[in-house]
Each structure stands twice: as C-alpha cells, then as structure tokens.
C-alpha positions in Angstrom: 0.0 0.0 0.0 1.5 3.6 -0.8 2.0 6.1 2.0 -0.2 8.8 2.5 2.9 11.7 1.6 0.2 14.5 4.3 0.7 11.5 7.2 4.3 11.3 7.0 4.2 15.3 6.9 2.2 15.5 9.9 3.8 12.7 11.8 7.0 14.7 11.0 5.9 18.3 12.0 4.3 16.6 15.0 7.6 15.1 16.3 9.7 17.5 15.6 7.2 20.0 17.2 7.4 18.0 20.6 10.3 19.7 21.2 9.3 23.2 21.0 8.1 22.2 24.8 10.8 19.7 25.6 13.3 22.0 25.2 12.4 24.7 28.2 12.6 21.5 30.4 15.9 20.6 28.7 17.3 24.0 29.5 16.1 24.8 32.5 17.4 21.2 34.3 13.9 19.8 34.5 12.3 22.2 36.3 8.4 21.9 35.4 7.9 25.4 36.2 9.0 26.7 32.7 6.9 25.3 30.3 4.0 26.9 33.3 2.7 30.5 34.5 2.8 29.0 38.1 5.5 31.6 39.5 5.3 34.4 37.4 4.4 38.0 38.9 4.5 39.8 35.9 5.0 40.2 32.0 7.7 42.8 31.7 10.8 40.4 31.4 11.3 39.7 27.8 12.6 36.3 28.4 9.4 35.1 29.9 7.3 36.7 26.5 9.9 34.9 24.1 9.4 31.5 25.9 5.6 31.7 26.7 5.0 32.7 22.8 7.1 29.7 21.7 4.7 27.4 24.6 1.8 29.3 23.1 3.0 27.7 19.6 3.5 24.5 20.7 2.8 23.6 24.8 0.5 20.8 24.3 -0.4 21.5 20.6 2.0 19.3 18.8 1.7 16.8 21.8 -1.8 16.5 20.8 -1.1 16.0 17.3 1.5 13.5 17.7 -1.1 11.1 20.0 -3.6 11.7 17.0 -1.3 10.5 14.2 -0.5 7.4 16.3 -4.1 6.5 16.1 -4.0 7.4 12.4 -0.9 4.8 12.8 -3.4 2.6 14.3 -6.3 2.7 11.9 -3.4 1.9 8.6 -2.0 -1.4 11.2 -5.6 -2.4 11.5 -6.1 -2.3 7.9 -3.5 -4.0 6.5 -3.9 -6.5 9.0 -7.5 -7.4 7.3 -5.9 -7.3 4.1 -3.7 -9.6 4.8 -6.1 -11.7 6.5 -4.0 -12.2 9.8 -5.6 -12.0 13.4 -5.7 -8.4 14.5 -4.5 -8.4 18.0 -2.0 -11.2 17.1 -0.3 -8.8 14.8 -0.3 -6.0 16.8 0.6 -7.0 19.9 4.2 -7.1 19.3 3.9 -3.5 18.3 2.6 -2.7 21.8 5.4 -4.6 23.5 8.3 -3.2 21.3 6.9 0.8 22.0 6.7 -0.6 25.6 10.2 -1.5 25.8 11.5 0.8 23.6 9.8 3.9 25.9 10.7 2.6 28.7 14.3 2.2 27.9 14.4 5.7 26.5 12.8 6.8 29.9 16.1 5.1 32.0 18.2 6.5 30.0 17.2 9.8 28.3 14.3 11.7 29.9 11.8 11.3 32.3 8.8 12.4 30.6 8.4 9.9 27.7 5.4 9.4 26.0 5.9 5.9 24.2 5.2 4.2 27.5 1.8 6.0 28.3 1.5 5.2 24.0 1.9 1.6 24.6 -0.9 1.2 27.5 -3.5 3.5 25.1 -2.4 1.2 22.1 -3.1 -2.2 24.2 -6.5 -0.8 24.8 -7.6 0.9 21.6 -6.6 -2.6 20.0 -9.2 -4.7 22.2 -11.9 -1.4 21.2 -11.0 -1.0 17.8 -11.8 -5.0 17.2 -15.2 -5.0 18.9 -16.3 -1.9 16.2 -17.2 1.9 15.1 -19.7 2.0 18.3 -17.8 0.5 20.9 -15.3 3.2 19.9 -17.5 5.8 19.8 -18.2 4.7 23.4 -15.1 4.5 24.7 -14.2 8.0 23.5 -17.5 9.3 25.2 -16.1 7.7 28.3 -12.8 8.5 28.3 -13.3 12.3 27.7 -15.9 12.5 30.3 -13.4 10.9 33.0 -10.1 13.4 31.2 -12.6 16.7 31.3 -13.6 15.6 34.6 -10.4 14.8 36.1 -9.5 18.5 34.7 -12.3 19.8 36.5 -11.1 18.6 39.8 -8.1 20.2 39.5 -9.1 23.3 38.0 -12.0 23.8 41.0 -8.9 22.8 43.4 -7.1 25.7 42.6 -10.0 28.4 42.6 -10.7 27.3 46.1 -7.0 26.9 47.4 -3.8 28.5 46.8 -2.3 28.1 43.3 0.7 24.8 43.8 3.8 25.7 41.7 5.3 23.5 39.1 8.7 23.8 40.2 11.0 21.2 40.4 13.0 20.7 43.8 16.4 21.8 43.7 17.8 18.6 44.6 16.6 17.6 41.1 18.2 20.9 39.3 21.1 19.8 41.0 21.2 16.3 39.3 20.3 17.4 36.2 23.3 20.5 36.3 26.1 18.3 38.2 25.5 15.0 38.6 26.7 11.8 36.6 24.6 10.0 34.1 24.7 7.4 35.9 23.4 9.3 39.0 20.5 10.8 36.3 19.0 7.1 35.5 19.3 6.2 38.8 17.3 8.8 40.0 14.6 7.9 37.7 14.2 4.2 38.4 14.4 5.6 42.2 11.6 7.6 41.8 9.7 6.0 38.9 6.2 6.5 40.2 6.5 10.1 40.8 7.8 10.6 37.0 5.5 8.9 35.4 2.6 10.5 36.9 1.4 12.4 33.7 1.8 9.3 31.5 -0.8 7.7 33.4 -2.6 11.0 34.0 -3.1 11.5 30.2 -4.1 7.8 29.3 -7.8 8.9 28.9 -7.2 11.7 26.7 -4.6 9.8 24.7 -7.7 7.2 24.4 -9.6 9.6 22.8 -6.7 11.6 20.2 -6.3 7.7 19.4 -10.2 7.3 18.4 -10.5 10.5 16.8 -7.2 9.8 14.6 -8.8 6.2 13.7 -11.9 7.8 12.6 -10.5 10.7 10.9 -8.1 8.2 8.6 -11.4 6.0 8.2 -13.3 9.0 6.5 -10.5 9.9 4.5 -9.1 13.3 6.0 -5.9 12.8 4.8 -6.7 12.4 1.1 -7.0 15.7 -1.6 -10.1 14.3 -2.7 -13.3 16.2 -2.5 -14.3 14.6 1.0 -11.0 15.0 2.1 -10.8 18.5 1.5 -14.3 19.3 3.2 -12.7 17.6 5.9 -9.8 19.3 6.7 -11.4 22.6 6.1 -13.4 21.8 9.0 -10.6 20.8 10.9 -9.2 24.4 10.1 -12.0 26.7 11.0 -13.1 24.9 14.0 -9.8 23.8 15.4 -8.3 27.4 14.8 -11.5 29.4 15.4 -11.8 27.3 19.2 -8.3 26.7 19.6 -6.4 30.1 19.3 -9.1 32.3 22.0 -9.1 29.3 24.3 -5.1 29.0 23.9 -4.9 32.5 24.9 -5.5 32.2 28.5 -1.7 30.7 28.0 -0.9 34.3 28.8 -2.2 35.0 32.1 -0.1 34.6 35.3 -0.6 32.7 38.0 -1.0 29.0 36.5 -4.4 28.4 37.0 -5.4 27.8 33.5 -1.9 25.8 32.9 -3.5 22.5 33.5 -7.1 23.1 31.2 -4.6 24.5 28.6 -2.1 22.1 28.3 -4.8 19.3 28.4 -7.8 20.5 26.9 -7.4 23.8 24.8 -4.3 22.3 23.7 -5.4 19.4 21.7 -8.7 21.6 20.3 -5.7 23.7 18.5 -4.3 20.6 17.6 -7.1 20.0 15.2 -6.5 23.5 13.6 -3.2 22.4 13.0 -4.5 19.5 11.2 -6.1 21.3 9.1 -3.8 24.0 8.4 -0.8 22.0 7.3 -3.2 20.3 4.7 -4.1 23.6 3.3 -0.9 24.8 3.3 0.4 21.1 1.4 -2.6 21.3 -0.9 -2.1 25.3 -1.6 1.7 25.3 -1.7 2.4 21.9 -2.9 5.4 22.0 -5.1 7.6 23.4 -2.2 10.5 21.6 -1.3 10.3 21.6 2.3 7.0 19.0 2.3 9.3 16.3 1.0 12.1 17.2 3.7 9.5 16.9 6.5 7.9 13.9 5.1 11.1 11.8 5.3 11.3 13.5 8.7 8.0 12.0 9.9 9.3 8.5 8.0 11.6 8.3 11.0 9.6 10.0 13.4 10.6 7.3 16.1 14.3 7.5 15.4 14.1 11.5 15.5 12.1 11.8 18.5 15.2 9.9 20.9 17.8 11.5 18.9 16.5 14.8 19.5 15.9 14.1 23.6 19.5 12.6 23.4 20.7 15.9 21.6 19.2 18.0 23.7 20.6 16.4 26.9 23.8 16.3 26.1 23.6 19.9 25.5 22.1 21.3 28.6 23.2 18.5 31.3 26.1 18.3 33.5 27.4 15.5 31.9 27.2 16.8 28.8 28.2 20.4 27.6 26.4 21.5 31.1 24.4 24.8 29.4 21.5 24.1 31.3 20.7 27.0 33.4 22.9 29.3 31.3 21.0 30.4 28.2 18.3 33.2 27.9 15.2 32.7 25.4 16.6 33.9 22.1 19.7 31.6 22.8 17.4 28.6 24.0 15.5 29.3 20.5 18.2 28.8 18.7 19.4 25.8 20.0 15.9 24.4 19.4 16.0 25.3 15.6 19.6 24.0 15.3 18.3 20.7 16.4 15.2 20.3 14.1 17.2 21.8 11.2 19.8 18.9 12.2 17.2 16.3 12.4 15.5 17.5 8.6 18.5 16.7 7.3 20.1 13.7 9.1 16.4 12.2 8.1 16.8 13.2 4.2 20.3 11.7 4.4 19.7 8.9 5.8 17.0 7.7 3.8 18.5 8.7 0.8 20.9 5.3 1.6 18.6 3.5 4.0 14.5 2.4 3.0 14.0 3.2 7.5 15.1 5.0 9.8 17.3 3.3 12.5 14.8 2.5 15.2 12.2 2.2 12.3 14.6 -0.5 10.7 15.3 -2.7 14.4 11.4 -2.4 14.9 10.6 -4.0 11.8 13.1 -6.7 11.8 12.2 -7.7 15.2 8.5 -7.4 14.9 9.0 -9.9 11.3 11.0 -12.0 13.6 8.3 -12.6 15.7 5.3 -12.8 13.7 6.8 -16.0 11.9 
C-alpha cells in the first residue's frame, strides 16, 4: 500500500514540534515550572514573553497532534492486517510490546517524561476497542473524555478554592540534572519511577480519545485531496483554529491556574486546527521543497524523537556540555531550531541510503521476527 505523503508530513511536524516544549525542560534542568505560568508575577521580562510565545505555539499542541497520528498509525495497522487476513490483536501486539520497551528504555536513559510508554498502554486498549467496532469506539471516547474533562475539573476547581501549587521542580533535582553523573540521572529515575511517570498515566484517557478520533479521521479519508477530504480538513481548520487560538490565549495569564485546562484540553482543540492548516498549506503550496524534507522526517519520526531528547541532553546536562541553566530565550530558541534543522537533514540523508530509519529499521526486523 503507498504512503499517504500528508501522514508522514504531519507525523513529522508533530515530532519535531514536541520539542518546541521539551526544550524549556531541557534548558532549565527539568524544572516543570517553565513550560507553566505558576510563579510568574508579571510580564515585563522579555525572556518570559519569548518563551511563553514559543509554549503558546507549541505547549500541548503538537503533543496533541502527535497522540492523534499514532491513532491514524493505528487505523493503517488495522487495515493492512485485514488485508492480509491475519488475526488483529496477534499482529499487533508485538507492536505494543516493542513501544513498551522501547519507551521505557528511553525513559532510563534519556528523559523522564516519555510518552511511548503512556503510547503503549493507550495502544493495548484501543486494540481490544478497535476489534469489537465503530460504536464501541465511539463509546469509549465518550467515556474516556468524560473521565479526562472531569479529572480537569477537579483540579481546576482545586485551585480556585486553594492556593495556586507551583510546578517547580526541587532543587535537589536541578542539582542532578546541572552536576550530577549520568549514571546518577538514571538512577534517579528508576528511584523515583512512580512520581515521573505520573502524567503518563494521568493522560491515558485523553490519549484514548486523540487515538479514536485519529482512527476515525483516517477512516473518513481526511488525509486524502479528494473532494471529502478536502471538506474535511477545512473543517478541521476553521473549528480547530477558530476554538483553539481564544481558548489557547488564557496561556498568557499569570498565575497558572489555567496551565492544566490548557495544556490538556485547549491544547489538543488547537491541535485539530493544526491538522487542518498543514493540509491547506500542502494542498495550496504543494510543489515546495520543504513538504518532502519533513515527510522523510516524519518517516523516521521514532528515530528523531530519541535522537532529538538525546541531543538535547547532552547539551544542557552536567554531563554533557552543562548549558543548562545558562542560556536566555533567544539563545534557547536557537538551539531548538539547530536541532530540528539537524534532524530534517540527518532524516533526508539517511533515507536517501537507508529504506528506515534506524529505530524504524530494528522495529521492523524484530517485529518480522516474531510474527513468523
């Protein structure tokens, strides 16, 4: 079956996007408080405007559009395995354990904050859903966003009753991140595993739902130039955007009570938009160059996502080149579009000798292995 050029275009601006938030962690030793409004008094420093513009961009946006093109990832698994008329789950479940593995390695020993774990756990139960049909989907995405809004609810009433909690990371922490080992680094994280991986279990219910919706919207053809395609995706631009960018303003005000509805609800509604505005610009603008750079890009989305966490920690932790703490916004910026330029054209490169990425290549061979 031929690849859908738009998926591997989104799947690439998706994962490079990811680090447009990773990288305030990055810099700032993972302290939380930086990608939040939690402690901030006031607007006049210009290094706070520079870095809550770039999280207005892409805090929770690109995230969002990530988690749905794994469920478009889903949906094309799901076919081909009908096609091929091999057992669903069978197939797939070897997918679940290698993201499993592979996240959980690349939690150990890159960053605390990987997704393919909490990807894995929303795969193993989309795939039991996604066999039992269209309604028990629908269902389960009526469910799971009743429990995420409510969960959101919770917190957000929490905070209007009580006194705002800050997102700042404990200084013992910083301190690992700026001077320890990184040796010291992974065994802080297996140390205090629970506590890290608190939002990846937190989110599971809203990455059910991106999951669904991603199914559905490969399913009615949103990522084809056809005439239904089209309809759909200008739909996906004028409600996505026209929600999305008022909601996504409350990024802007101090004080971090609407950090947590943001990030996990306006977010992903911007998300959408996104959708939709990347297909325009594909469909408008199609002959430019830089749609077939970013589609190899998204080829080896896996492969760029722990290079660029690798990249980035070697950069700003002690171990490494020890930046972290160092840089202001404009110099944090640039570092950012050093790495994604990088990772444009290591992809391109690399695929102009190799058919997969690296990861992309192991994944397949082992998955083939065991599905003999």
């Amino acid at each position: 079956m031929k690849r859908i050029a738009l998926i591997d275009i989104l799947r690439g601006i998706a994962i490079l996007g990811t680090l447009g938030t990773n990288i305030w962690i990055f810099a700032h030793l993972g302290d939380l408080k930086y990608i939040t409004t939690t402690d901030f008094s006031s607007w006049s420093n210009m290094n706070d405007i520079l870095r809550m513009l770039v999280l207005f961009v892409f805090n929770g946006k690109l995230l969002g559009m990530l988690t749905i093109m794994f469920g478009v990832g889903m949906a094309i698994k799901y076919e081909q395995s009908i096609r091929r008329n091999k057992p669903w789950i069978g197939v797939y479940k070897w997918v679940i354990v290698f993201l499993m593995v592979e996240g959980l390695l690349h939690y150990v020993f890159v960053m605390e904050y990987d997704v393919l774990m909490s990807y894995a756990v929303t795969a193993a139960i989309i795939a039991v859903i996604l066999k039992r049909g269209e309604r028990a989907m629908t269902r389960a995405l009526w469910v799971a966003g009743a429990i995420h809004l409510g969960m959101i609810a919770l917190i957000f009433t929490s905070m209007l009753l009580g006194p705002a909690f800050s997102m700042a990371s404990s200084p013992e922490l910083i301190a690992i991140y700026a001077e320890g080992t990184w040796l010291e680094q992974v065994q802080n994280r297996l140390a205090n595993f629970m506590f890290f991986r608190t939002e990846a279990i937190f989110i599971i219910p809203l990455n059910i739902c991106l999951f669904i919706i991603g199914i559905k919207l490969k399913r009615s053809g949103a990522f084809s130039f056809n005439e239904r395609g089209i309809a759909i995706q200008r739909k996906l631009l004028t409600w996505g955007l026209g929600l999305g960018l008022p909601l996504n303003v409350l990024t802007f005000v101090p004080g971090g009570l609407f950090d947590f509805p943001v990030r996990y609800i306006f977010a992903p509604v911007l998300a959408f938009g996104y959708l939709g505005l990347i297909a325009f610009l594909v469909r408008t603008w199609s002959t430019w160059r830089i749609w077939k750079w970013l589609e190899k890009t998204g080829r080896t989305s896996l492969s760029c996502y722990i290079l660029q966490n690798i990249t980035a920690t070697a950069i700003f932790y002690g171990w490494g080149l020890g930046l972290g703490g160092n840089l202001n916004s404009v110099e944090i910026i640039g570092i950012f579009c050093m790495i994604v330029v990088g990772q444009i054209i290591l992809s391109n490169l690399w695929l102009a000798k190799f058919p997969y990425g690296p990861i992309e290549w192991l994944r397949k061979g082992i998955l083939q292995r065991l599905e003999r």
